[in-house]
C-alpha positions in Angstrom: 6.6 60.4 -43.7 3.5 62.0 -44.0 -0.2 60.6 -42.7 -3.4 61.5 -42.4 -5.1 61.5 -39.1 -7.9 59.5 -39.6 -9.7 56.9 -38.8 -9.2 53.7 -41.2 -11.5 50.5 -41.0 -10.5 47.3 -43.8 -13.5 45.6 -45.1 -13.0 42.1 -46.6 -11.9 41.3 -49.8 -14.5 41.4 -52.9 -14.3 39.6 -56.0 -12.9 40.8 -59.3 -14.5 43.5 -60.9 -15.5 41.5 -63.6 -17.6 44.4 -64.7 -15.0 46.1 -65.3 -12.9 43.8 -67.7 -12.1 45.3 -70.9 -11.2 42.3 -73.2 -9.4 44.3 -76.6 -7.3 45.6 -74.1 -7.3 42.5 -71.0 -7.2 45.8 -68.4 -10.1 47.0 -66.5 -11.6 50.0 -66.6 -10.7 52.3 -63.5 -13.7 54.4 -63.6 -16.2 51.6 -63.5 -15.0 50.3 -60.6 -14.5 53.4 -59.0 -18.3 53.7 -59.5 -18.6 50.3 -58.1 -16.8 51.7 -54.8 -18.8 55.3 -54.6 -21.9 53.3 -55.0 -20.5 51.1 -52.0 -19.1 53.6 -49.8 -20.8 53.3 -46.2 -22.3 56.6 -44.6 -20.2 56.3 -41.9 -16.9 56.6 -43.5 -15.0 59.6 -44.4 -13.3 58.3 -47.4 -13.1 55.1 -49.0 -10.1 53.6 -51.2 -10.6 50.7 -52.7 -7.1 48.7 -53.8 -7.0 46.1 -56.3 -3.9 43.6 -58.0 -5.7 44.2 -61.5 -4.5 46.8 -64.0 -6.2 49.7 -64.6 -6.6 52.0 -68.0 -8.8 55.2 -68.7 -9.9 55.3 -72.2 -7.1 58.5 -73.1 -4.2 57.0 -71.3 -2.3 53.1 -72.0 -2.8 52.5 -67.9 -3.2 54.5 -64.7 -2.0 53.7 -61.1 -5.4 54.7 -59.7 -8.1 57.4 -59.9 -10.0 59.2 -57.7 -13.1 61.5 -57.4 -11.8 64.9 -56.7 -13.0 66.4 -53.9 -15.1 63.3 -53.0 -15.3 60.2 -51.1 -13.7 57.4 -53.4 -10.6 56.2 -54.9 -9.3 53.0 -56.1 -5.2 52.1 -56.4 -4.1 49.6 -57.9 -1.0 47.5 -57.3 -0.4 45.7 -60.4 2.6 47.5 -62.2 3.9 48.9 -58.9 5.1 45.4 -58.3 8.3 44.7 -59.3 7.8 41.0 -61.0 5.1 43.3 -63.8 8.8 44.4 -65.0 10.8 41.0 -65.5 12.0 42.0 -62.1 12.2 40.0 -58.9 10.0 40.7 -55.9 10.7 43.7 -53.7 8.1 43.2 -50.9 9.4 46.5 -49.2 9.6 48.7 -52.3 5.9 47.6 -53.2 4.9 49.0 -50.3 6.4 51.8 -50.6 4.8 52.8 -53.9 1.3 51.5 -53.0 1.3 53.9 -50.1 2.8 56.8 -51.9 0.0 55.7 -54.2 -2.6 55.7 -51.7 -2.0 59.1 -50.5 -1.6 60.4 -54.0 -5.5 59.4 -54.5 -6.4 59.9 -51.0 -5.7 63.5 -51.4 -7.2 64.0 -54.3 -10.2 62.9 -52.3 -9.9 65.9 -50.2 -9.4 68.4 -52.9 -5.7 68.2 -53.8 -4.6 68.7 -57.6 -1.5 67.9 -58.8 1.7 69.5 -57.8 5.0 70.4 -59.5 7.8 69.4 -56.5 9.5 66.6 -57.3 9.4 65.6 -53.4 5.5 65.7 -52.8 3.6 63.0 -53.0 0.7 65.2 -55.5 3.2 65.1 -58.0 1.9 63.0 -61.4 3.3 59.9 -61.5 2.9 58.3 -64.8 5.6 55.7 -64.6 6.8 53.6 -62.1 10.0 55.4 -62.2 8.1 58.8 -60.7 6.5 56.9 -58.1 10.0 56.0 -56.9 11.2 59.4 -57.7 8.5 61.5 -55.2 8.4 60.5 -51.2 5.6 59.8 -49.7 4.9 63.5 -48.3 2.7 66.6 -49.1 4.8 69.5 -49.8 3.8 72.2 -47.0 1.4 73.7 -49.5 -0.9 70.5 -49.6 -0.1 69.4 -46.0 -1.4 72.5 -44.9 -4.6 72.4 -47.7 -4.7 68.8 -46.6 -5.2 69.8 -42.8 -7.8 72.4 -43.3 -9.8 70.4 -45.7 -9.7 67.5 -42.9 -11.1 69.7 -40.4 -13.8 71.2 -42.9 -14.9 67.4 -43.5 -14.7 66.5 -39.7 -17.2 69.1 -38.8 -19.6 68.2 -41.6 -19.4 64.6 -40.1 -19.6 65.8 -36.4 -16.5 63.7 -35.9 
């Protein structure tokens, strides 16, 4: 499995992004808070990913497993049809986390510059069910991991990390 060297800090929990609700369709809008989390991000950090329990729609699509700023410093993920109970289904703790990582790297390197890929094994493919989260691992093809890498360093410089 696949990671990106860098360093990660958790900050506490916030509150629900009320501001974000969307009541005709009882979701909340992914953009918003990813606004909310831009706005947010400290100068010191690299990236920030914010992950939420809430679901998550764009206007164009029914819901969305996160979204990200391409090529910038945010994301947000969020967990809540990646679980299996959203499905009638009971609790897999292990294969949750499995999906919100794959997840999380999927947004994270969109962060960094990475666009969607057409391997069924790297992690950039699109996933817009649960069934191809499970389908794709959790790694980048050797085309992103080595995009991934040099887009790292770029950043790293820029930040005199």
């Amino acid at each position: 499995m696949d990671t990106i060297h860098i360093p990660v800090r958790v900050l506490p929990q916030r509150e629900s992004p009320v501001y974000a609700f969307d009541p005709d369709r009882k979701q909340y809008y992914s953009t918003k808070i990813l606004r909310f989390i831009v706005n947010s991000h400290g100068d010191d950090a690299l990236r920030t990913i914010g992950i939420t329990g809430v679901d998550l729609f764009i206007p164009i699509l029914t819901y969305v497993f996160g979204e990200a700023q391409l090529d910038g410093k945010a994301a947000i993920v969020s967990g809540a049809r990646l679980r299996q109970e959203y499905y009638g289904l009971k609790p897999d703790r292990r294969l949750y986390v499995e999906r919100l990582f794959k997840e999380v790297m999927h947004e994270l390197g969109h962060t960094f510059g990475l666009t969607h890929c057409e391997l069924d094994n790297c992690v950039m493919r699109l996933s817009n069910t649960v069934a191809g989260v499970d389908k794709k691992t959790a790694d980048f093809c050797r085309n992103h991991q080595d995009q991934l890498d040099k887009k790292i360093k770029e950043v790293e410089r820029a930040y005199g990390k």
